[in-house]
C-alpha positions, 0 to 999 in steps of 0.5 A: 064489310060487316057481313063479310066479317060475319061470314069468315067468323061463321066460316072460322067458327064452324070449323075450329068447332068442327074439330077441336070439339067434337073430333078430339071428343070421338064424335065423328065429323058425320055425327058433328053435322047431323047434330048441327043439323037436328031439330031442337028439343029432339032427343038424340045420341052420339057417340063420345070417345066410343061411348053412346051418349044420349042428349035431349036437345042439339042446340043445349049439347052445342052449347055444353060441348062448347062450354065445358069441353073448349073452354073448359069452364070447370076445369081446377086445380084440386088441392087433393087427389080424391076432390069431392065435386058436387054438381048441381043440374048435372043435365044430361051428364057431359059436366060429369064426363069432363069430371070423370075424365080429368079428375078420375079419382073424384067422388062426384055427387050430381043433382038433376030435379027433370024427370027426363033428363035424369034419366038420360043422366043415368043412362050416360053415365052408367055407360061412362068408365071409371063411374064408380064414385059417381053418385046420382040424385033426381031432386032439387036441393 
């Protein structure tokens, strides 16, 4: 019976996953499975809402993805049009996506101290619309 129930959870998972996140990003169902696919720690790109977005291991932008993009864990009510949004470990930059995307007038600030990962970070969001009020920094704080 349990694994059973595990199965259709699996099942369930994959394709509520699937869908709802990567679809209603612009992530292609082809690019969905490659990516469930890929080995870890393995730098890679996809493209999100037609944007090429690179990312440095599959299983931490699975997670990210599911994080923030699903269950929408930074999502607020900003108390003003131009919130101020510091994000510290920006990663690889899909926080500053959903900030970009959903509170398109913020300045956002973001800390990530990986030399590589930074570099990601800039090429994402160098490549992102609306990045003007996005100010990057490779450092600890």
């Amino acid at each position: 019976m349990v694994k059973i129930l595990k199965k259709i959870l699996k099942k369930l998972h994959s394709k509520i996953f699937s869908k709802k996140t990567f679809l209603s990003n612009g992530i292609s169902l082809h690019d969905t499975n490659r990516i469930k696919k890929m080995r870890r720690f393995e730098t890679n790109e996809v493209k999100l809402d037609g944007v090429p977005f690179k990312f440095s291991d599959s299983g931490g932008f699975i997670h990210s993805v599911e994080e923030i993009i699903v269950d929408k864990i930074y999502d607020f009510k900003p108390d003003n049009e131009k919130p101020l949004i510091i994000d510290c470990g920006s990663s690889f930059g899909l926080s500053i996506y959903f900030f970009l995307k959903n509170f398109p007038n913020s300045k956002i600030i973001g800390f990530e101290a990986d030399n590589k990962i930074f570099d990601l970070l800039k090429t994402n969001v160098d490549g992102f619309k609306n990045n003007t009020n996005v100010e990057l920094h490779n450092k600890y704080i």
